[in-house]
N, C-alpha and C positions, 0 to 999 in steps of 0.2 A: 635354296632360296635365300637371299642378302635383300633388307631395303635400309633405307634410314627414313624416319619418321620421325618430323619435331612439329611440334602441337605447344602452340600457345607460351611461346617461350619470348622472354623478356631480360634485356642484359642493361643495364645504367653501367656510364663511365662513373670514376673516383670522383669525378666533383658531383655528381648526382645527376646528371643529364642522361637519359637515356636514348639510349644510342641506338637499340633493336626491338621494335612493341610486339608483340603478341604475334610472334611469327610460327606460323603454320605450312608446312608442305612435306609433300612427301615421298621420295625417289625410287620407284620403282625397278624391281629384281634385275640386274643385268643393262637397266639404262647409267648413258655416261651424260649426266646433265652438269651443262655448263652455269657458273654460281656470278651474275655479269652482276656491274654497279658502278657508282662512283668513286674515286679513289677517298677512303676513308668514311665508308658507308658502313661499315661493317663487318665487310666479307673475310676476312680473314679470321675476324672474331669467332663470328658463325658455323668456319672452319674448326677453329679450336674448343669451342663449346660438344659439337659433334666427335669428336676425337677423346675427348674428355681430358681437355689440358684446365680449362679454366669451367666452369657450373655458373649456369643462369641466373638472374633471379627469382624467376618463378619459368613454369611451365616441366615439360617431359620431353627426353629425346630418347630415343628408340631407336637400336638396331640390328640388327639378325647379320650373324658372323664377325668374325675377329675383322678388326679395324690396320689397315698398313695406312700410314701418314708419310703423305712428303711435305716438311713444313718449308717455309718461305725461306729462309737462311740458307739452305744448300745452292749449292754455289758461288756464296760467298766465303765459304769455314776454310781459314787460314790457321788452324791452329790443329795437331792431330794428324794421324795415318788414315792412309787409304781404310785398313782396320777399324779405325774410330767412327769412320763416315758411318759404312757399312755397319756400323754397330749401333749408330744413333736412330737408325728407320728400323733395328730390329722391335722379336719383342721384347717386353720387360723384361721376363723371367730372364732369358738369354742376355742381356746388358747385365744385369744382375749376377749372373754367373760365371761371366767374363771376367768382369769388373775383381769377383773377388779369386778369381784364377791369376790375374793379374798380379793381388797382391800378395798370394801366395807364394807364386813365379821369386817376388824381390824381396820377401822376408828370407827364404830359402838362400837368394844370392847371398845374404848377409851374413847366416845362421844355418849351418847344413847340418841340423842335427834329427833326432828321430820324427822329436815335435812338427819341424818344421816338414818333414817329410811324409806326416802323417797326414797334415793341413795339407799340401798340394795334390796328395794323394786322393783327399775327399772335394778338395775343391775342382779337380778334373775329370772325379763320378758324376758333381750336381753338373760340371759344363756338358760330358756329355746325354746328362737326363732331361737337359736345357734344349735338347737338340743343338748341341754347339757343332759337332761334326759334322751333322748332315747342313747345317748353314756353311759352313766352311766347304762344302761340296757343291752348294751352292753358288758361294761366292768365287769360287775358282774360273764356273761357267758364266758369271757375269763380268771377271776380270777378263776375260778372254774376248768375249763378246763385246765388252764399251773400250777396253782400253791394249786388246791383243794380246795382252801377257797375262800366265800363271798368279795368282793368288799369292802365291809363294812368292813369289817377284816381285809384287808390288806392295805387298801387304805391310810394310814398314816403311815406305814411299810417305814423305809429307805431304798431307793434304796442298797446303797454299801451292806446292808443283804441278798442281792438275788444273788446268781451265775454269772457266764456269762452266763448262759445255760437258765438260770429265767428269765433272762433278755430278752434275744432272743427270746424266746419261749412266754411269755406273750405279747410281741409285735407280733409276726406273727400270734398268734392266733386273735389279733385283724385286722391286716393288711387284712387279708385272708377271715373274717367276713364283712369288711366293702364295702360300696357301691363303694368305687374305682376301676375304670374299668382298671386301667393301676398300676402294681407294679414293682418300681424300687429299687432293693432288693441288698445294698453293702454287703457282703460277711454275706449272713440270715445263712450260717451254722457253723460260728466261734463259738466254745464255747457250741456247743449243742454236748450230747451224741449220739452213733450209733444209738438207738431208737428213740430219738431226730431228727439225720438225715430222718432215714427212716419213719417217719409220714410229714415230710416237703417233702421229695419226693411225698408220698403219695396225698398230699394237694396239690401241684402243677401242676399234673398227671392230677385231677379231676379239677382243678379250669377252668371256662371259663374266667379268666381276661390274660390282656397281659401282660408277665414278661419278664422286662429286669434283670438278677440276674447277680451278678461276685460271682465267688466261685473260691478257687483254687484246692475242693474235687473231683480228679476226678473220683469216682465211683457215687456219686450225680450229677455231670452231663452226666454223661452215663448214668443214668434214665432220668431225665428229658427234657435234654435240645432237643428242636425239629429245633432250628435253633443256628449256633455259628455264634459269630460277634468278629472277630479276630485283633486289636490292632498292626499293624507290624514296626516294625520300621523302621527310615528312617533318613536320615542325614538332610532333610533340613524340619523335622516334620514327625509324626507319621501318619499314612494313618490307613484306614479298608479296612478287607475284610470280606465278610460274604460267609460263606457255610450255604445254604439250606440245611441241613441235621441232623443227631443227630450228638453227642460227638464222638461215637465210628466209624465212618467213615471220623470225621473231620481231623485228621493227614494224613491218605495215600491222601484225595483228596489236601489239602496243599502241600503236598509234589509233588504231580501233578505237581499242580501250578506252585511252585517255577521252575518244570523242564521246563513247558511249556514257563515262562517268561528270563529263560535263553534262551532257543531254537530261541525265537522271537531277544531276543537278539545280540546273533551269529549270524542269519541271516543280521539285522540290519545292525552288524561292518562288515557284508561280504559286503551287499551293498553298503554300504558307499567307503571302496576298492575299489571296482569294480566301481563307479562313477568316484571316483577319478582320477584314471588310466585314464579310458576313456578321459576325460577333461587333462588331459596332453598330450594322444597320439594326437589327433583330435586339439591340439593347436601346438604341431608342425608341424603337418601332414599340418594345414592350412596356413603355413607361405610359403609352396611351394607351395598350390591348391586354390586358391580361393574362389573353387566348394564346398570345405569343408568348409567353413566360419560358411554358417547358420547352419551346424548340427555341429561345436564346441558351436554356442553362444546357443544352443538345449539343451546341456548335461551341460553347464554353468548353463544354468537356471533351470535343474532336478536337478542338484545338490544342487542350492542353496534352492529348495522347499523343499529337501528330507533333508536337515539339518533344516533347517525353523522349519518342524514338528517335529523335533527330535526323540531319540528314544522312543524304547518303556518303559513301565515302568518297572523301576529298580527292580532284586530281591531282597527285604526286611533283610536288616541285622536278622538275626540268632542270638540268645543271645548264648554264649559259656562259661558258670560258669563251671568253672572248680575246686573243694573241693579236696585238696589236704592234706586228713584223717592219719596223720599217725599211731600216738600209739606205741606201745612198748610190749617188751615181760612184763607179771609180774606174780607172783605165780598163780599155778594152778585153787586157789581155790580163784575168785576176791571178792568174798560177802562172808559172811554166818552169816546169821539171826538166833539166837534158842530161841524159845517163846519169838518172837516180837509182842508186842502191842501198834498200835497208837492209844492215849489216845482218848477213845471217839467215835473214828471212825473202828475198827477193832477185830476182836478177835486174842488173838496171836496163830501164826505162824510159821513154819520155813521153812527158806529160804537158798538154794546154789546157787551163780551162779559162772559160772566156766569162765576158762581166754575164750576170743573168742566167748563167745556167745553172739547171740542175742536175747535180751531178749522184748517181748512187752507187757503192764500194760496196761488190757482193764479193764473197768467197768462204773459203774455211775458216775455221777457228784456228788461230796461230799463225795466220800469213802474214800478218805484217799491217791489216789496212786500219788497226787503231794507230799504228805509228806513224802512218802517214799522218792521218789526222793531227794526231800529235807534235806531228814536225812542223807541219803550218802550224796550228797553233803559236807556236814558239817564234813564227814571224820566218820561216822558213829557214836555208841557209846559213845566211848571215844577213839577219834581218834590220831594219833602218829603224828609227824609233817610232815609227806612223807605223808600224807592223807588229808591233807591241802588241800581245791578248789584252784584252779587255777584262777588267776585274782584277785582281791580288792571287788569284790560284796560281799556284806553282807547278811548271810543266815540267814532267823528268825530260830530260835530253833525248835525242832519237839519236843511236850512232847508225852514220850511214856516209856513202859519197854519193860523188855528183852532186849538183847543184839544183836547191827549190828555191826561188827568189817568186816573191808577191809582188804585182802591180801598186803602183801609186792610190793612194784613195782607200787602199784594202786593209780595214781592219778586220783581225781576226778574232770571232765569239765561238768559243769552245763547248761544247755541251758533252760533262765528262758521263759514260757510261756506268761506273760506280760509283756515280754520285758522291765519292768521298772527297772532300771538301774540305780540307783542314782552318779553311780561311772562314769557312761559313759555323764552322762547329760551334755551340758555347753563344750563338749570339740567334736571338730570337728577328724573327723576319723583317718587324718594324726596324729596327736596331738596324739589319743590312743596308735597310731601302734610305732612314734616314741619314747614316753616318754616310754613304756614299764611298767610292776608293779613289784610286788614281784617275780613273778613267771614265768614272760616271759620278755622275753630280747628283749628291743628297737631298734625297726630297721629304718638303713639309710633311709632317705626321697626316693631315688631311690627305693631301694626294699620295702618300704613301698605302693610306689605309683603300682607298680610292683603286688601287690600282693590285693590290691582292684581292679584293673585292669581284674584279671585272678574271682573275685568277680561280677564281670560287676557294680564296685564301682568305679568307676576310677572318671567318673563326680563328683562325691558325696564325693571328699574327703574332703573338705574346708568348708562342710556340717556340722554342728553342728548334735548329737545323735538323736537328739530328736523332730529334725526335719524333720527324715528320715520318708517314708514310711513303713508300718509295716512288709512289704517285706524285705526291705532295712535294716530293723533293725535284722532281722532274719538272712540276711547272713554273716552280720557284728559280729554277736555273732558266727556264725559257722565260720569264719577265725580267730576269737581271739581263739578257744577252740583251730582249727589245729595248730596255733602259739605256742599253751601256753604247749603243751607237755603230754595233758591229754592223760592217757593209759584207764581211764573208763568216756563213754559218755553217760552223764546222761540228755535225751532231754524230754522235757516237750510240745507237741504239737508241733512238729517243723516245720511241713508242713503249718500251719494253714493259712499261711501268706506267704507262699513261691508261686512264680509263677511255670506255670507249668513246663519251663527246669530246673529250681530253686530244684524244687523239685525229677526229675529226676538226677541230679547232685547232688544230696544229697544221692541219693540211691547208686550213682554207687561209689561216698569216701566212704558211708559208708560198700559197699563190699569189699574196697580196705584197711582200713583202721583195723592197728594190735592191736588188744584190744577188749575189749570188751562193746558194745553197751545195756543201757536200754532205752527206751523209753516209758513213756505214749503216748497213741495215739486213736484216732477216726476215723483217717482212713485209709479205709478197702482197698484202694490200695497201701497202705504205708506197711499195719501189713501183706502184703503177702512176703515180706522179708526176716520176723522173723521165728527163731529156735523154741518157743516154748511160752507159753502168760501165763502170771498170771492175775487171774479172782478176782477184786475185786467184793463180792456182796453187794447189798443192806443192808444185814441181818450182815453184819461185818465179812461174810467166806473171807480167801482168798485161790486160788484157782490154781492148774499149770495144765495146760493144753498142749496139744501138738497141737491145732488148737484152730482157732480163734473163738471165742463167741460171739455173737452181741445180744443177748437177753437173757431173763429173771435171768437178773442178781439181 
């Protein structure tokens, strides 16, 4: 039996704002409940209070069996061996034992004498009392399974060599193997392909361990999730609510909700009136009857119990991002590719896309379809100075032949996938909005503040880039593009990180919005949208399709 159980826990940020009140719920043996919210609600926190990285303020959290974590940074860790990965989702004991196996291993390179011999000797009893071999038995069958080769093969492999997708995936195959009864899983499908997604749905279907996961995918949590644990906001700290139920029923019973806690509401401020009153008439009433006295000081004292206990609980502030997409007219014909070849990763090609479409870039991980993005980006070709990116971000080069030439009118807004932004780093959001760059005109502190606001950025603007959540950073990149004049929207994953009105708001600028839209994308309720899909495959075809493809590519 595994649950986790948090009762009445309370976490305040460093300036003293508290971020999570009194949160109580409790995840039942064997359910995989999904942990939904707004970007920079909390969930992540809530994750790592439960895991025991950081301790609440006050409250209890509870739970029955050893704890596996996948934390939010895999997928990005550029620094370290396949080994390190693998060794960062272990347990303690076992990092610990490695760790000092390790320095065993290169005191002995230096110093091969008894000492040193004796040390290695005892540092490779504690690794394997550590369970260091039968992990390494382990690891072997999950090298094999995420990434086809031996343990031995890969195990000195640099991490930054592997994908995000490699990444991920070679962790969940171990996460999902191991004897952890409880998995608290921050966002396991960033960076993984449709196939990718669909065998993690798969695996979590079948698994009997208990899964706390945040995703912002919502067709992966319309598979799996069998309870959601909802994040809502709140002025004086973030509260939960859980529905017992899947994904796909969990908006209309919210929606309930919300009616039912106005309802209680109304009633409330109707009682409270109605106390009121009373207690005014029955105290003049009693200044001529006597006889009235005890049933004034009666309604005196309901009234004051019935404020005492106060109302009921508040409807939960509604996030309202509101993506004001505009774009522009520009020549008919916004792209055209003829025998385009990305070096290395594609066969050539050709390509049209025309003013007003939408276009969506499905395939594998490593085919090529961020470099296309990236080639536009860069004004295609040999781009003219009206095909200039938009903003000061620096696009690496795409080596390839054949020729992409942009239509007239077509500027290019980039929307990068990892968010990393060297031009954004170091400068806090107001600072972006008012300094302005080549390409977009600085705006007054008032309409700057004005327009992170309509972002649900308004807290976050004296926020430095790069200390934003990954949410946070995704919208901030979608109100520079609205800002910046771009008539072609070239997005790379843009939901990945987006929460879920985040991403709803995303949808409905980009139906409003005059231009034309490409997107890479992985997900399947994002790409139902789109006008029509280009199919990178495996084997270097590319591919146009008038529906969307999620296998055997």
């Amino acid at each position: 039996m595994s649950h986790v159980d948090v009762q009445h826990v309370t976490f305040s940020l460093p300036d003293g704002r508290v971020l999570l009140d009194d949160i109580t719920f409790r995840i039942p043996d064997g359910a995989t409940a999904a942990l939904v919210g707004p970007n920079g609600a909390g969930k992540t926190t809530l994750l790592r209070m439960i895991a025991g990285d950081i301790a609440p303020d006050s409250g209890v959290i509870v739970s029955s069996g050893r704890i596996g974590v996948m934390r939010q940074f895999i997928g990005q860790m550029n620094e370290g061996t396949v080994r390190d990965l693998l060794l960062k989702v272990s347990p303690l004991t076992l990092r610990h034992a490695a760790a000092a196996l390790d320095a065993a291993e290169l005191r002995m390179m230096d110093v091969d004498d008894e000492v040193s011999q004796l040390a290695y000797a005892g540092a490779l009893a504690d690794f394997g009392d550590a369970g260091g071999y039968d992990a390494e038995v382990t690891w072997d069958v999950v090298s094999m399974a995420a990434m086809g080769e031996a343990f031995e093969t890969v195990r000195n492999r640099p991490v930054s060599t592997l994908s995000g997708g490699e990444q991920k995936r070679l962790v969940l195959e171990y996460l999902l193997r191991e004897s952890d009864e409880v998995l608290l899983l921050d966002e396991p499908d960033n960076y993984l392909d449709v196939p990718g997604k669909i065998w993690l749905e798969q695996q979590l279907n079948v698994t009997t361990k208990t899964v706390l996961l945040i995703s912002h995918d919502r067709e992966l949590l319309n598979q799996v999730a069998t309870h959601v644990v909802s994040v809502e906001l709140g002025a004086a700290g973030n509260s939960v609510w859980v529905h017992g139920g899947n994904f796909e029923s969990f908006h209309e019973a919210r929606r309930e909700r919300f009616s039912r806690l106005e309802e209680l509401r109304r009633r409330w401020d109707e009682e409270l009136v109605k106390l009121r009153a009373l207690v005014l008439t029955l105290r003049e009433k009693a200044k001529f009857n006597d006889g009235l006295a005890s049933r004034y000081q009666a309604a005196v004292t309901r009234l004051k119990k019935f404020e005492e206990a106060g109302p009921p609980m508040e409807v939960p502030r509604e996030q309202n991002v509101k993506m004001r997409l505009h774009g522009g007219r520009t020549a008919k014909r916004a792209v055209v590719a003829a025998n385009l070849e990305l070096t290395g990763l594609t066969a050539p090609f050709d390509l049209e896309i025309w003013f007003g479409e939408r276009l969506a870039i499905l395939g594998a991980n490593g085919s090529g379809k961020s470099h296309l993005l990236r080639l536009l980006a860069r004004g295609g070709s040999d781009p003219d100075i009206e095909h200039q990116p938009v903003g000061e971000v620096d696009i690496s080069e795409v080596r390839h032949s054949g020729a992409v030439r942009l239509g007239s009118r077509v500027r290019p807004g980039w929307f990068a996938q990892t968010h990393v932004r060297p031009d954004l780093t170091g400068r806090t959001l107001l600072e972006v909005l008012h300094r302005g760059d080549g390409r977009r005109v600085g705006l007054p502190r008032e309409l700057a503040a004005r327009a992170l606001d309509r972002y649900e950025l308004a807290a976050a603007g004296e926020q430095l880039f790069d200390t934003l959540s990954g949410g946070q950073q995704a919208r901030f990149q979608i109100l520079l593009l609205e800002l910046s004049g771009a008539t072609l929207l070239l997005l790379d994953e843009p939901t990945d990180n987006l929460d879920l009105a985040s991403a709803q708001a995303l949808e409905i600028g980009l139906n409003a919005f005059e231009g034309t839209v490409v997107a890479v994308t992985h997900d399947r309720w994002f790409a139902r949208n789109f006008d029509r899909f280009l199919i990178f495959g495996r084997d270097g075809s590319v591919t146009g399709v008038d529906e969307p493809v999620w296998s055997g590519w």
